[in-house]
C-alpha positions, 0 to 999 in steps of 0.5 A: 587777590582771591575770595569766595561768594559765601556771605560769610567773612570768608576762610581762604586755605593752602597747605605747603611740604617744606622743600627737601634738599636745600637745608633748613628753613632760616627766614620766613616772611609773610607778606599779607593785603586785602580789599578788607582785613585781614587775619592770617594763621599759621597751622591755627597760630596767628601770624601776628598781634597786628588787626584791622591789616592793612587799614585804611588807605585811599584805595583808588590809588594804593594799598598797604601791605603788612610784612611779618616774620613767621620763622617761628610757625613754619613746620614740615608741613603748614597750612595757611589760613587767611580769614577776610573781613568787609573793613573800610573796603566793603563796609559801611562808611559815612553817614548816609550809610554807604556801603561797598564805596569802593567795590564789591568784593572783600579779597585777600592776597599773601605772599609766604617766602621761605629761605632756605640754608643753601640761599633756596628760596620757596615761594607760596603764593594766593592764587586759584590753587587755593581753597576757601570755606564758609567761616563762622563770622556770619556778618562783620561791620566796623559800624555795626558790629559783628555776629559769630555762630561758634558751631560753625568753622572758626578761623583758629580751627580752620586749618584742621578742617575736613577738607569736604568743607572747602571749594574753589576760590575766585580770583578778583582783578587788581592792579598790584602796582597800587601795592605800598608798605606801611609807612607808618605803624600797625593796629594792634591790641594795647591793653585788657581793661576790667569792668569796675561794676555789674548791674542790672538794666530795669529789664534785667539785662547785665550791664558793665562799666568799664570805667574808662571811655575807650575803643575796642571791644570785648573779649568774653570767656563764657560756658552756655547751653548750645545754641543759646544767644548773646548779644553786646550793646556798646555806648559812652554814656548812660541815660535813665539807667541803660545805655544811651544809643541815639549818639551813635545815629545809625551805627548798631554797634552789636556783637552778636554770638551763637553758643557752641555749648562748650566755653567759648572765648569770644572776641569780634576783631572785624569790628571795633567800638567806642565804649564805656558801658556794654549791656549784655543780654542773654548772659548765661552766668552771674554779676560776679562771672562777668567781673572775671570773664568779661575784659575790655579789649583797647585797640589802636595804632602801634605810637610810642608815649612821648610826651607826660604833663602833670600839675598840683589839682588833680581835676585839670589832671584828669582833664589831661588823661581824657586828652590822652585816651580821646587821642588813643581812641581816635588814632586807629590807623588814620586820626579820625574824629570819633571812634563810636559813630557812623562817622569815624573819619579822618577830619584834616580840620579836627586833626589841624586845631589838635596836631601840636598836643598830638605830636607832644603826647606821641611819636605820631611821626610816620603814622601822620606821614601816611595819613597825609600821603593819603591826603594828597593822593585825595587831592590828586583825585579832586584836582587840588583841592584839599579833602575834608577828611584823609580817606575820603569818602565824602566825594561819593556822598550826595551832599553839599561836599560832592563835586558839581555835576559834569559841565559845570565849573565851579571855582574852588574854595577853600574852607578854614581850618578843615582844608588847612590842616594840609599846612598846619598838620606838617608844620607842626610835626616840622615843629615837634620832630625837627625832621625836614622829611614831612615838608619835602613830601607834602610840598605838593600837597602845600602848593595845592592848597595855596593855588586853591586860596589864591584863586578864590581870594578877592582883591583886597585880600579877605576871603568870602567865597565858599563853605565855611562850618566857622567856629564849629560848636561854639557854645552859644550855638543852637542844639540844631545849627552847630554852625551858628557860632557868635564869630564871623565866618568870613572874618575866621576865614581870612585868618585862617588863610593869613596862617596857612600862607604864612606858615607856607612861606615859612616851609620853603624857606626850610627847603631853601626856595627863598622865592617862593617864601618871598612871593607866600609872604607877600601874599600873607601880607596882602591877607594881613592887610585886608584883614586889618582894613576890612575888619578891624575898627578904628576902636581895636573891635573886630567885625563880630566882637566875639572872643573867636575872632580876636583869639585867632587874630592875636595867635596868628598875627594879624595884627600890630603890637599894640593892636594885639594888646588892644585885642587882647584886652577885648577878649578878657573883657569879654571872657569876663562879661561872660562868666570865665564860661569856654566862649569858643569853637572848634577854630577858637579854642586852640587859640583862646588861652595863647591870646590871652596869657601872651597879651598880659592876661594870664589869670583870665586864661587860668580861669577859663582852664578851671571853670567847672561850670558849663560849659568848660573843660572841667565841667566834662570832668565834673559829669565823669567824662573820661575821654574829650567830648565834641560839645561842651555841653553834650551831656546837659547838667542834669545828666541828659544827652544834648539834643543836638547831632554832633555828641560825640563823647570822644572827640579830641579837637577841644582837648588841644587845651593840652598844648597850652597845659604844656608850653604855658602851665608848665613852661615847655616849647620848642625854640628850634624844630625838634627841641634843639633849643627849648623855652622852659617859660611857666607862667603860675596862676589859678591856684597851682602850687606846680606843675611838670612836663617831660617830653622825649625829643630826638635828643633826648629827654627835655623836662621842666618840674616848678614848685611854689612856696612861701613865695618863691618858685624852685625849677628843677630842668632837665636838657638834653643831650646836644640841647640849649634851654632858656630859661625865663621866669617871671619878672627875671631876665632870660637865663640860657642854660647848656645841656644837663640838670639844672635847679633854679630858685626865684623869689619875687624880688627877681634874685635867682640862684642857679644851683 
């Protein structure tokens, strides 16, 4: 690794002959890492789309390498160019505004392999034969923005630079034996996004609306005088007319830019922001100039579309897209909880209520494998224990997260849903992909977490030891304590741990260790049984008598067959007292519309999905969200930011609404892991006239179109290749269904034609 001192992002050079003698070059392979990120040019060419190489990792014990093919930009003679930023590295991170956690200094190393004809093989190499210069990016942070002076040396220039420029590098100490390739896909540019309108603030600064909440930045073309400043305010939401910054808490989210005097292009990509509206001060041209020079750059990991839903109102439609593009926000190299904040973090709790509508919507296969090689190298650190967040930074913030002082023993405990998600996150990819792959690499990950749950689970099986955040941001709770939710932590707890458990037993008898699946099913069941006899009434009410709590004992299977219609009917019943208004947090939320359609409620479900009044799913929409926000009321009706913290308006935990817009609105779910038999069950209701999923399986395409009228439902499926489907509609009996299209009409008499 090597770096300079200047405080600038430094710019690191070699220049290279090709080797006479051995033919012609036929393979040039650049192999690139930093204590940071990375960009490499090639003779003023960048090596690749790639940005933010190599991401985010734990950087205790590995670090990725990017690997990219540059045939293409090797000349006779080439100069190598690598300009490095503070990234994750060096940067701040958490809310406390550490910096630096991880060491001090930002560094680079590259390794350029040339091939020649004859099977010759010259190798350039980062070492201390190199040059380094100051660089025109002044100061770069992925919170706080980025600041270029365009008179000074542009990484895209520095190739061609006086050599007077430049001076001796320093090498930093590594172990490269932390070096890993990616497993799973690069940060990459995904498409340009034009502003919808230019006003102005009462101040007269130049304010765009891109229309779409999204993450990125801004790539400028603009002409001023020299030395003239511009300066980019990024937010989500407007208040009072300007942009409304307190969400982002201390993150400054600011490009600034100093004019060279001639037409600059300007884009910042050591730093990325959450955004809808950006306000540019100092801009040199017209409303009408920024419509044409001023794009929306959307940044995020390299994932193939999967998975498509659509359905006849174009409300829960939208709903739908702001599931989408909260995912494409918050998926950028890990899957982190918001993209625009001091936060930015990869919450295994947020990730482990949204993975089934995650790994529908997109082939997130080998980018969760790496995030979750994370998440057990973290636990490695801890001793077991599953991180609240996958890198985890949290273990060097003084707060209640940090590890007990020296000397002092404390017994872990786990806590629900956000230390879970090391089980429910793979079980849901075993589930969508069918691949056995992921449980084999987090079969250590599982056992560590279990050891954890057994050793702080009392006697009688229930769990009330630890931290718990419970149902996180129910909509009842205060502005000020998005932990006081209406539903009993310790009762969500105990659940929790009755899922994890049995969803474990369940991946070793997948792995074939019918032992250890019998001794986590016993231990399940002692969960179950404490469950039943500490919280469960004789009446059917369960200890705090809020819809979290029976949503999660009916989804889980907690209970009995007539104990989960009894509890089934307690929570519609309580939906209904309260007004068909979203009654439910971050652990309730998944749940609450499965419980409710499988026990016979269906209507109250649809309801529930159709509110627009606050708080619900479309009342975001009704107040133009774009994007899944944290709080369901983080904007208040009358167009003010909720005083609470946590607002957030890019969160994608509550959108995973979508799975059950899926399986239950359409009718699509897996039977057998990857697809291999499918369920096509819609169940109609609200006042949908139809609905369509299509999902790309390892088989193939699998879709479901179904249309009402007059009466009958007409199913039009698709199955793929290799494929059984069952269909079942309705008041029919189950129809089992080979591969190839099929079209299907019922009439409520239960008569069905297969055509």
């Amino acid at each position: 690794m090597i770096t300079t001192d200047h405080e600038s992002a430094p710019l690191l050079r070699a220049a290279f002959d090709q080797e006479a003698g051995h033919g012609d070059v036929v393979a040039a392979v650049l192999r690139i890492t930093a204590l940071g990120v990375v960009e490499a040019r090639l003779n003023g060419v960048l090596a690749s789309p790639d940005v933010l190489t190599p991401g985010w990792s734990t950087y205790e014990k590995r670090l990725r390498y990017a690997e990219w093919d540059v045939l293409p930009l090797v000349a006779a003679r080439t100069t190598l160019v690598l300009s490095v930023g503070n990234g994750w590295f060096r940067g701040r991170l958490g809310w406390l505004g550490l910096q630096g956690v991880y060491g001090p200094d930002r560094a680079a190393a590259a390794e350029l392999v040339l091939t020649y004809t004859d099977g010759h093989r010259q190798v350039i190499v980062t070492g201390a034969n190199w040059v380094g210069a100051p660089s025109a990016i002044l100061q770069d942070d992925l919170y706080d923005g980025q600041s270029i002076d365009t008179r000074l040396l542009q990484p895209a220039d520095a190739h061609l630079a006086d050599g007077s420029l430049w001076g001796p590098v320093r090498e930093v100490e590594f172990d490269a034996g932390m070096l890993e390739p990616y497993i799973g896909p690069p940060v990459r540019r995904q498409e340009d996004v034009a502003a919808t309108s230019v006003t102005r603030t009462a101040d007269g600064q130049l304010l765009l609306d891109f229309g779409q909440n999204l993450v990125g930045w801004l790539r400028i073309k603009v002409q001023g005088s020299l030395g003239d400043e511009l300066t980019v305010h990024h937010a989500e939401v407007l208040e009072d007319g300007d942009l409304s910054l307190r969400p982002l808490r201390s993150a400054r989210a600011e490009d600034r830019y100093v004019l060279s005097g001639y037409e600059d292009l300007l884009e910042p990509t050591f730093t990325f922001h959450g955004f809808r509206y950006a306000r540019l001060t100092g801009w040199p041209g017209t409303e009408d100039d920024a419509l044409t020079s001023v794009r929306a750059v959307v940044v995020g990991s390299e994932l193939r579309r999967t998975g498509y839903f659509e359905c006849s109102d174009p409300d829960l439609n939208r709903l739908h897209e702001n599931v989408v593009w909260g995912m494409r926000g918050n998926f950028l190299d890990v899957p982190s909880d918001c993209p625009q904040r001091d936060e930015r973090m990869g919450y295994v709790g947020d990730l482990g209520a949204f993975a089934p509508t995650a790994t529908f919507l997109y082939d997130v296969e080998t980018f969760l494998r790496d995030w979750l090689r994370d998440l057990t190298l973290e636990q490695r650190i801890a001793g077991g224990q599953v991180p609240l967040t996958a890198p985890n930074t949290l273990k060097y913030e003084p707060t209640m997260f940090q590890a007990p002082p020296p000397g002092v023993v404390v017994t872990p405990a786990p806590m629900a849903l956000w230390q879970d998600g090391a089980v429910w996150i793979p079980w849901a990819m075993w589930q969508q992909y069918g691949e056995r792959q992921v449980l084999v690499e987090q079969a250590e990950s599982v056992a560590g977490h279990l050891a954890v749950i057994e050793g702080a689970l009392n006697e009688d099986g229930t769990m009330t030891s630890g931290y718990q955040l419970g149902d996180w941001l129910d909509p009842a709770a205060p502005p000020e304590d998005p932990r006081g939710a209406r539903a009993d932590r310790e009762v969500l707890a105990t659940a929790c741990m009755f899922r994890t458990l049995d969803l474990a037993s369940r991946m070793s008898s997948v792995l074939g260790d019918d032992d250890e699946a019998a001794r986590r099913r016993a231990l399940a069941e002692r969960v179950r049984r404490g469950f039943v006899t500490t919280y469960v009434g004789d009446d059917g009410r369960i200890r705090s008598d809020a819809p979290a709590v029976y949503a999660v004992a009916i989804a889980f299977g907690l209970l009995t067959d007539d104990g989960a219609q009894q509890a089934g009917d307690r929570l519609a019943d309580l939906v209904a007292e309260g007004g068909y208004v979203i009654p439910t947090g971050f652990i309730g939320t998944p749940f609450v519309l499965r419980a409710l359609s499988s026990t016979g409620h269906a209507d109250t479900a649809y309801r529930l999905l159709t509110q627009r009044e606050c708080p619900s799913w479309l009342y975001q929409v009704s107040m133009g969200a774009t994007t899944i926000w944290e709080r369901w009321d983080a904007m208040l009706p009358d167009g003010r930011v909720n005083p609470g913290e946590m607002t957030s308006f890019n969160h994608y935990a509550f959108g995973s609404v979508a799975q059950w817009m899926h399986e239950v609105v359409a009718g699509m779910s897996p039977l057998e892991p990857g697809y291999e038999r499918v369920l096509f069950a819609p169940q109609p209701g609200g006042d949908l006239t139809s609905a369509s999923a299509g999902l790309s399986t390892p088989f193939g395409t699998t879709s479901i179109q179904w249309r009402l009228a007059g009466g009958r439902i007409s199913v039009r499926l698709e199955v793929a290749p290799g494929t059984e489907a069952v269909l079942r509609l309705p008041g029919h009996p189950d129809q089992t269904l080979g591969a190839g299209d099929h079209e299907i009409e019922a009439d409520l008499s239960g008569r069905a034609v297969l055509a």
